[in-house]
C-alpha distance (Angstrom), angle and dihedral (degrees) to the residues before:
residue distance angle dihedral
X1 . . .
X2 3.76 . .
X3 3.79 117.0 .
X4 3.41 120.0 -155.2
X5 4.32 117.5 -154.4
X6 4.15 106.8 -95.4
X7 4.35 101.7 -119.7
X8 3.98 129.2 172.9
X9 3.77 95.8 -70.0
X10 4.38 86.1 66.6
X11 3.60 91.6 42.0
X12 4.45 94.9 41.5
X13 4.16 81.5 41.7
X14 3.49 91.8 55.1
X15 3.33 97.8 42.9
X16 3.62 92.0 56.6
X17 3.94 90.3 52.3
X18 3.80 91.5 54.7
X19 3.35 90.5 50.3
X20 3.48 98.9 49.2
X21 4.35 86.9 44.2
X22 3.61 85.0 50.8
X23 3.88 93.8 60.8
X24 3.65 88.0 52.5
X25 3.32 92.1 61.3
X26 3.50 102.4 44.7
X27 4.00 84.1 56.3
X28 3.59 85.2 55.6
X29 3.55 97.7 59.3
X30 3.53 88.2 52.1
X31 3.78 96.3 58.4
X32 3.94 137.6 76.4
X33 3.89 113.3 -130.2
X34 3.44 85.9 -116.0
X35 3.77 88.4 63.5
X36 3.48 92.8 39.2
X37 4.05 94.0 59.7
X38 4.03 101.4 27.7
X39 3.51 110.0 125.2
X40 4.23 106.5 -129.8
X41 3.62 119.2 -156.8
X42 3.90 92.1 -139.2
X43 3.84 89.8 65.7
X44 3.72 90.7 53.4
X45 3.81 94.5 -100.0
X46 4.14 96.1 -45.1
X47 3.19 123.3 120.7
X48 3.92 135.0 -138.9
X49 3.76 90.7 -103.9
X50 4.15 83.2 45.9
X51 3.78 82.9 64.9
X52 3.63 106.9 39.7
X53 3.84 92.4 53.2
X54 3.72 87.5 54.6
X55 3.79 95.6 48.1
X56 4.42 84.3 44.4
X57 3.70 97.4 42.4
X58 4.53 91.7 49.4
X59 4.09 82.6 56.7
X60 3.62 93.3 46.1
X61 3.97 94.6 43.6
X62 4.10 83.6 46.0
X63 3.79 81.4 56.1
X64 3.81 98.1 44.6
X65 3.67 85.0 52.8
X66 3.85 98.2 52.1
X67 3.71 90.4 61.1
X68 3.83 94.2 47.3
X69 3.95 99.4 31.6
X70 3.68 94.0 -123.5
X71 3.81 130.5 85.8
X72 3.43 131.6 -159.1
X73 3.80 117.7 177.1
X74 4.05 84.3 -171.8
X75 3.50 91.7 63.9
X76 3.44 90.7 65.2
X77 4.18 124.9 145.6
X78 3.64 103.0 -130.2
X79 3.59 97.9 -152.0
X80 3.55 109.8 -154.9
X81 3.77 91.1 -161.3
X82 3.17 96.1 55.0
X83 4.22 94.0 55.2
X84 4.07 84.0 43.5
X85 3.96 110.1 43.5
X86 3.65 119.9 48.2
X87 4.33 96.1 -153.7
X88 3.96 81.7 56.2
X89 3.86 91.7 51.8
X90 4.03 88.7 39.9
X91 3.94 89.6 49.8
X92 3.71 87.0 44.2
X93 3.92 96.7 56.4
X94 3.84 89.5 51.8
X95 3.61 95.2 53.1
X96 4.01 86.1 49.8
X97 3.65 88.9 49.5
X98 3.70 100.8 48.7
X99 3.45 94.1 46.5
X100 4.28 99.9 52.0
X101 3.61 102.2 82.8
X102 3.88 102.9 91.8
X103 3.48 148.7 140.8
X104 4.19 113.0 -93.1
X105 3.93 110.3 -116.7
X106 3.51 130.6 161.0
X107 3.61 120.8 -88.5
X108 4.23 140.2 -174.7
X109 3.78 112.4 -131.1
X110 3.78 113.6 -145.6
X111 4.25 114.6 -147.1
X112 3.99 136.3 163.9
X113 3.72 111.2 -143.1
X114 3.40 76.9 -157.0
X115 4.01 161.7 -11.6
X116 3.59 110.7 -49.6
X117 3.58 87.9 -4.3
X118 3.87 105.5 140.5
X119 4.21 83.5 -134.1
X120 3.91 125.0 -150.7
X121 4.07 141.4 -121.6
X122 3.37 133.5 -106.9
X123 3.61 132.6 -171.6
X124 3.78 122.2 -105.5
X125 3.86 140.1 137.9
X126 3.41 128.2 -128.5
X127 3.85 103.3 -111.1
X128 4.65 81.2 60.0
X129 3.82 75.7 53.0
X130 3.52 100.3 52.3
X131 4.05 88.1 41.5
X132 4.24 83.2 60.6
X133 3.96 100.8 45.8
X134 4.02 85.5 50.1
X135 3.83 82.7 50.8
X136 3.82 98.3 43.5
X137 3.82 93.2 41.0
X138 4.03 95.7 57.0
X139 3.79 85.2 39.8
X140 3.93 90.6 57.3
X141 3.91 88.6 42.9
X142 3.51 93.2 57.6
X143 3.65 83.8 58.1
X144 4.09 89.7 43.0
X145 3.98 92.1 57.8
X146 3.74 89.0 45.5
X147 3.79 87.2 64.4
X148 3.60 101.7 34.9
X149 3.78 80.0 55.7
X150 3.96 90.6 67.0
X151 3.91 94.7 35.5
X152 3.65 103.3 46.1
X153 4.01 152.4 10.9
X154 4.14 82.7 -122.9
X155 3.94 107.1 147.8
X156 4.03 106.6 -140.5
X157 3.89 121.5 -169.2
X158 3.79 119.4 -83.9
X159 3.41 81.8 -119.9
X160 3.93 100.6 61.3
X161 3.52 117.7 117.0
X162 3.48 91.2 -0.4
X163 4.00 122.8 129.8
X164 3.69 112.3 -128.5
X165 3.46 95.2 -129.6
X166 3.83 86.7 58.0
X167 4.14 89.8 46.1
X168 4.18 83.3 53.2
X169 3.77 91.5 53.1
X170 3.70 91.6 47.0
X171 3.75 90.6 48.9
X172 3.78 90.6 46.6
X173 3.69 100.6 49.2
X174 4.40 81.4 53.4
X175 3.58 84.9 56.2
X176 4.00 112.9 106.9
C-alpha cells in the first residue's frame, strides 16, 4: 500500500467530521429511546435510530477497511443496538471519533452494482473516504431533522444536515 504524508486538509476534514458526529450526539441527549427507535411514516418506516446506525456503522466499515485495505460499505454490521439504544449509539460516535485521525493510504473499495452481482473494486484512499461519510452523514441528517420535525418541538442547528458548501453559499449571498 502507498501512504501518502497526513497535511491540514486530513486534520481540517476531520475536524469537520467530529463536528458533524458531535451534533449527533448532542441530538441524542435530547431524545427519549422511545424517540430514538420509533418508526415515522415520513422516513418511509425508519426510524431516527434506523439512520444513525447507518451513518455509525459507514465510519466503522471505513475503519474496518483501513486495517485490511479494502472497504466494503455492503459488508456492513447492522447493529440493531445501535438503531435501538441511544448510550450504544453515543458510545458508538466516540469510538468513530477517536479513531478518525489517520494517516492517508491507498485503499480498494468493494461495491455490487447489484443483487447477486459478484461487484468490482475501485481505487480510493481513505482521506476520498472520509470526504464521502461527511457527505453521507449530513445527507442522512437532513433526513434525521425531517423526522424529528414530526416527533418533537427539538430545535437542531441551522447547520444540521446542511452541506458546507451549501452553508458557504448561504453565507455568501448575506455578504454585502
Amino acid at each position: 500500500m502507498s501512504y501518502f504524508k497526513t497535511n491540514d486538509m486530513n486534520r481540517q476534514l476531520t475536524k469537520s467530521i467530529e463536528t458533524v458526529l458531535a451534533q449527533i450526539g448532542a441530538m441524542l441527549d435530547a431524545l427519549s429511546d422511545e424517540q430514538y427507535r420509533r418508526t415515522l411514516p415520513v422516513l418511509s418506516g425508519a426510524s431516527l435510530g434506523g439512520h444513525v446506525r447507518h451513518v455509525i456503522e459507514f465510519f466503522i466499515e471505513l475503519d474496518r477497511g483501513y486495517q485490511t485495505g479494502k472497504v466494503n460499505y455492503d459488508a456492513r454490521s447492522r447493529d440493531k443496538a445501535i438503531e435501538q439504544h441511544r448510550r450504544v449509539a453515543l458510545a458508538s460516535l466516540r469510538r468513530v471519533t477517536a479513531s478518525l485521525n489517520k494517516e492517508n493510504k491507498v485503499l480498494l473499495l468493494a461495491s455490487a452494482a447489484e443483487a447477486g452481482d459478484t461487484g468490482f473494486h475501485v481505487t480510493t484512499n481513505y482521506e476520498r473516504e472520509l470526504v464521502y461519510n461527511l457527505e453521507h452523514a449530513v445527507h442522512h441528517m437532513a433526513l434525521i431533522k425531517i423526522g424529528i420535525g414530526t416527533l418533537t418541538a427539538l430545535h437542531l442547528p441551522e447547520s444540521f444536515g446542511v452541506a458546507g458548501s451549501t452553508l458557504r453559499y448561504r453565507q455568501a449571498q448575506c455578504a454585502p
